[in-house]
N, C-alpha and C positions, 0 to 999 in steps of 0.2 A: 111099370115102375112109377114111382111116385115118386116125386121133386118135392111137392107139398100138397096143400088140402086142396090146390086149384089147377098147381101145371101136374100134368104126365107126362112120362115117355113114351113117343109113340114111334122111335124110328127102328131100322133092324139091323142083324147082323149079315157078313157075307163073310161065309169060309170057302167060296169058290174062286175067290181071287189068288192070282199067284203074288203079282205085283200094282201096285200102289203106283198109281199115275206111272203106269207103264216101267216101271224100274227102282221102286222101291219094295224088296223083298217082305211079306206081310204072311210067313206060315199062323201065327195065330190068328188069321182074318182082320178083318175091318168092320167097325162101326159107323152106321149112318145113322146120323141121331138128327132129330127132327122131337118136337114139344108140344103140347096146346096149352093154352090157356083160358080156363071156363069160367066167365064170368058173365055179368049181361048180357056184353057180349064179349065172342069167343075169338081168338088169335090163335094161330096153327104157325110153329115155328118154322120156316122149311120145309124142303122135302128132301126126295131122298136118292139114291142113280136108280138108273133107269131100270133095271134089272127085277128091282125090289118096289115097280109101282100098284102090285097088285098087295102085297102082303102091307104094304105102307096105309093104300089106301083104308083098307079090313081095320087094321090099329086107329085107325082116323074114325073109323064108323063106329065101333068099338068104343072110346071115349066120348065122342058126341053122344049117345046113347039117347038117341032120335031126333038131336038138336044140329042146326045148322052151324058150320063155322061163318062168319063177320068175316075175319080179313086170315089171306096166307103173307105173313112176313119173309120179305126173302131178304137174306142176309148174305148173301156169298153165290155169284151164280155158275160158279165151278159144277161142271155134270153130274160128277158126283151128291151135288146139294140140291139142284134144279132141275131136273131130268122129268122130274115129274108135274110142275109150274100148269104146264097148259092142262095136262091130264085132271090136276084141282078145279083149273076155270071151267073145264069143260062138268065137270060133277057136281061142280055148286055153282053157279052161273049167277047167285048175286050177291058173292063172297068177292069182296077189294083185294089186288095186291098193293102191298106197302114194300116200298124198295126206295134206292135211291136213284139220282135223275140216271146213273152211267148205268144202272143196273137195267133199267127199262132198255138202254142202247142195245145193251147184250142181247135182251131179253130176245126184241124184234129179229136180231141175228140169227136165233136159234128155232124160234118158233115162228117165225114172220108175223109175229102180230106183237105188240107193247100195251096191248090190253086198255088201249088208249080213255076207255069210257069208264075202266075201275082202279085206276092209280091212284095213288097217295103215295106223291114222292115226301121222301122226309129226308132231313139235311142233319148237322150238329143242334142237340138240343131241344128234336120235332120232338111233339108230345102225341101218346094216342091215348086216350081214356078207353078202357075198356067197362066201366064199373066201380069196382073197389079198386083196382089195377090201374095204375097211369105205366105206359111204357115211355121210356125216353131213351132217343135214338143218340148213336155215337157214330158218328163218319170213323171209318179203319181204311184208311184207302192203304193200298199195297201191304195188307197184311191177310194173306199173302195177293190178292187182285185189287185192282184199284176202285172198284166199285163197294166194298164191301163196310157196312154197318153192323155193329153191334148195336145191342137192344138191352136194356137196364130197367129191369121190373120194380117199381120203389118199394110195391107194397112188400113183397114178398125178399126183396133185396137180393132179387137171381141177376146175374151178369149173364146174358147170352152171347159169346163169345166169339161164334160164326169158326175157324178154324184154329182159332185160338188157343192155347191152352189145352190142343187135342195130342192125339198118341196113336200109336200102331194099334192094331191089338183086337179084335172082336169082345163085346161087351160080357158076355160070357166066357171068357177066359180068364183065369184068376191068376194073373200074373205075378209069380212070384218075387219078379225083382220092381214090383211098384210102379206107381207111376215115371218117376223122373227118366230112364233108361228108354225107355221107351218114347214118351214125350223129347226127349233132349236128339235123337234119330231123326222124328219127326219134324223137331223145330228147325234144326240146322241144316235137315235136306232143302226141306220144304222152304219156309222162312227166313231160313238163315242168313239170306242176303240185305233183308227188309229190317236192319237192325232199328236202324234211324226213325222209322214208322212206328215200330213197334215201341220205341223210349217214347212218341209225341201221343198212341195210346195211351200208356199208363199215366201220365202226366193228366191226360183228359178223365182215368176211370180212379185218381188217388181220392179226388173228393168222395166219393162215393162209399155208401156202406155196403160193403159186399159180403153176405151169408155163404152164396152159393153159386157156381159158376158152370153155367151148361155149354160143354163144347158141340161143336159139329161130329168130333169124331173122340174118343174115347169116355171114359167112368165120367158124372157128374159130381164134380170137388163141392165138398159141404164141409169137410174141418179142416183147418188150420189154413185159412186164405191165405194170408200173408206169408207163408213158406211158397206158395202156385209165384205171386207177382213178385214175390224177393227171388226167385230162381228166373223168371222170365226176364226180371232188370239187369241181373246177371248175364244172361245169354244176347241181351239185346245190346249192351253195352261192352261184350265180347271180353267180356272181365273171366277173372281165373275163376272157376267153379271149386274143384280140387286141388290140391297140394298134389304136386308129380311132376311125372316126365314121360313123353311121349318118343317112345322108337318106333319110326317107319320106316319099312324097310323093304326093297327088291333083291333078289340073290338070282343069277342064272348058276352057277355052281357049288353053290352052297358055301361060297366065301365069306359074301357079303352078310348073308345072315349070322357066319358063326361070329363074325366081329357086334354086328347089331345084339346078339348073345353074350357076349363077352361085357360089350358094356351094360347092357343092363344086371348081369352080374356082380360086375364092380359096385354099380350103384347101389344097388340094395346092399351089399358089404358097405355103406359107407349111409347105411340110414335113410335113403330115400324112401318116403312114404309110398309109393305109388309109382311104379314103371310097368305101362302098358305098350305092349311090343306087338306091332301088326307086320304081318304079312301083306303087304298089300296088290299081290298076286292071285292070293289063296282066299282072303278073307274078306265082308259084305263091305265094300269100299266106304260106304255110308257110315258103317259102325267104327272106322275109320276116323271119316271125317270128324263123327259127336265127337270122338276121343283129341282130337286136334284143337277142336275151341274148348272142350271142358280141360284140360291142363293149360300149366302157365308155361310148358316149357317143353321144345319138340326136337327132336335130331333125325332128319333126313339120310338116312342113307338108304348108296346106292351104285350102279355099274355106271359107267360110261359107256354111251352105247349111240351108234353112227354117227360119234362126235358130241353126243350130247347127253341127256337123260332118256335113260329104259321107259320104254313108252307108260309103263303102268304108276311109276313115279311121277312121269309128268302130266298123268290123267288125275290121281291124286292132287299136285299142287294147283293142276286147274280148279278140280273143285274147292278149294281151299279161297284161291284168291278170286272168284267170281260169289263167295259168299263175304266176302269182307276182310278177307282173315287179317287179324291184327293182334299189339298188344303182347307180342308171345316174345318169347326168348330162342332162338332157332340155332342151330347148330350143324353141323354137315359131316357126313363119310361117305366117301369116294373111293368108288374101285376103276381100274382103270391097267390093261398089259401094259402097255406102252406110250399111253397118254390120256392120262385121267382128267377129264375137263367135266365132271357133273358138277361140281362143288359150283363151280364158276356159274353154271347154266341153270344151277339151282335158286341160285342168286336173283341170278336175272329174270327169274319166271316170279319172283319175289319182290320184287325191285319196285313196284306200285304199294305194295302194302306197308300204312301205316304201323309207328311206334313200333318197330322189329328192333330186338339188341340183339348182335350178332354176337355167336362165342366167339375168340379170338382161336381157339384150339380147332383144329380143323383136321381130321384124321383121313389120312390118303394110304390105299392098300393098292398094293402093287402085285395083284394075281391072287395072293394067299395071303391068309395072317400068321405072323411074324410077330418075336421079342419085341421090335421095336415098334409094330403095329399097337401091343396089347401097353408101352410105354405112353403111346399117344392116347387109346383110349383113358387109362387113365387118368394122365392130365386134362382132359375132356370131362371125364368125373369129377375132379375138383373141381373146375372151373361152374359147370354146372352145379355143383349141390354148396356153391361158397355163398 
């Protein structure tokens, strides 16, 4: 693949993974994308997991086409990206790594050595001349590791974004529902927590003329930049994506869901653009959670269960509030035989996160849904679509 007349892609695909840092579901694979750039001289963007250092390597000899690489920049030294680092030093032995000062720390950690005789730490702002090529580096600490730099090509106006900007998905799969879907899974698993990092990036990459944007892991964006960092400002600043409402729901007898049913029923009779309704039993808890920050407006229900929240609910509002969750409009339904206390416990597992407006309508089902069950939903509906 060709980025332009100077970078390639040289990283690969892996369809043997099941899951994505051990627990992110990935049936269309993963990309490990990794770049060079041939100029005087030559800069190799990363590498690649450890799996794929033989066929990484082949793509690297391949582009060189009998030329040496200068330096391997390393931009993010998650395994996935770095696995292969020593395996470079050890093949081109008078090739620099270019990292930053935390990244050499790691570095030593992994491979016992920090390559101490070919460094070139770079900070906010370091410049590399490659030729026609000036790269200029960007500190991204905790987006998502606190080591990690992005790389800003001027001639060419490529942003290398280290996991930036990336997605699920193997390079060769033609996804049909587009980047965002997929990216938005990714950012809020992955990233989702590092909102505040990620607004002091874009703040650092506004001045900048961006054509073209290479992640670590999904497609290379080349049109319409400003839709990539107006969806990422959104996400980072935990702002409403969509118009909607989000029903989460646990059922052990199929109560609770026919109420979490009922209202989303109402709702849409009453003009709601968008009611997405999980199971969050049944269904990939992640595709879950995107759906939690991409709406402005959520309703929790649920059983009462040894006094408190059914455990898959409150595995749920864990991942919610250890990514930041904020900003939303939250709502509650409680089941409960003889003492319904989730609403209350819902609360309080909530009770740290910023800017919550709570509905005042709070629907409590006692075993089964009931006339005056489907009265509360209701006013639940108005309240939320007013």
């Amino acid at each position: 693949m060709k980025v332009s007349d100077s970078i390639k892609y040289i990283g690969v695909d892996d369809h043997k993974i099941d899951l994505f840092e051990g627990q992110f579901d990935v049936p269309n694979g993963m990309s490990y994308n990794s770049y060079i750039i041939l100029d005087e001289k030559i800069a190799v963007m990363d590498s690649v997991d450890a799996n794929f250092g033989d066929e990484w390597l082949a793509n690297l000899k391949s582009a060189l086409n009998g030329r040496k690489p200068d330096y391997l920049v390393v931009q993010h030294m998650e395994m996935d990206h770095s696995a292969n680092i020593l395996r470079f030093a050890q093949t081109y032995p008078e090739a620099k790594i270019v990292a930053s000062k935390m990244a050499f720390v790691i570095m030593n950690s992994y491979f016992e050595t920090a390559f101490a005789d070919r460094q070139v730490v770079v900070a906010d702002n370091s410049v590399l001349e490659l030729g026609t090529h000036t790269l200029q580096f960007i500190t991204a600490p905790n987006v998502h590791w606190p080591e990690v730099i992005m790389t800003y090509d001027k001639t060419d106006k490529v942003l290398f974004s280290a996991d930036g900007f990336g997605k699920f998905g193997a390079l060769d799969y033609d996804d049909p529902e587009g980047w965002a879907c997929e990216a938005r899974r990714y950012y809020f698993g992955i990233v989702g927590k590092f909102g505040s990092f990620v607004q002091q990036l874009l703040k650092k990459a506004a001045p900048l003329d961006i054509k073209t944007i290479c992640p670590l892991h999904g497609p290379v964006l080349n049109d319409n930049i400003s839709y990539y960092l107006d969806t990422y400002n959104t996400w980072s600043s935990y702002g409403t994506e969509s118009e909607g409402i989000v029903i989460a729901y646990t059922s052990v007898y199929g109560n609770t869901k026919k109420a979490a049913e009922k209202l989303a029923e109402i709702l849409r009779s009453k003009g709601c653009p968008k009611v997405a309704i999980s199971d969050l039993a049944r269904e990939d808890i992640y595709e879950c959670v995107e759906d939690a920050f991409r709406y402005g407006k959520i309703v929790f229900a649920t059983t009462t269960y040894c006094g408190g929240v059914f455990p898959k609910m409150r595995e749920f509002i864990e991942h919610l509030t250890e990514r930041n969750f904020q900003n939303k409009t939250v709502a509650f339904i409680e089941n409960g035989s003889w003492g319904p206390a989730a609403a209350k416990e819902m609360a309080a597992m909530l009770s740290g996160c910023s800017n919550i407006t709570y509905a005042q309508n709070k629907v409590t089902i006692k075993i089964s849904v009931k006339d005056e069950t489907v009265s509360q939903l209701e006013k639940l509906a108005d309240e939320l679509m007013g």
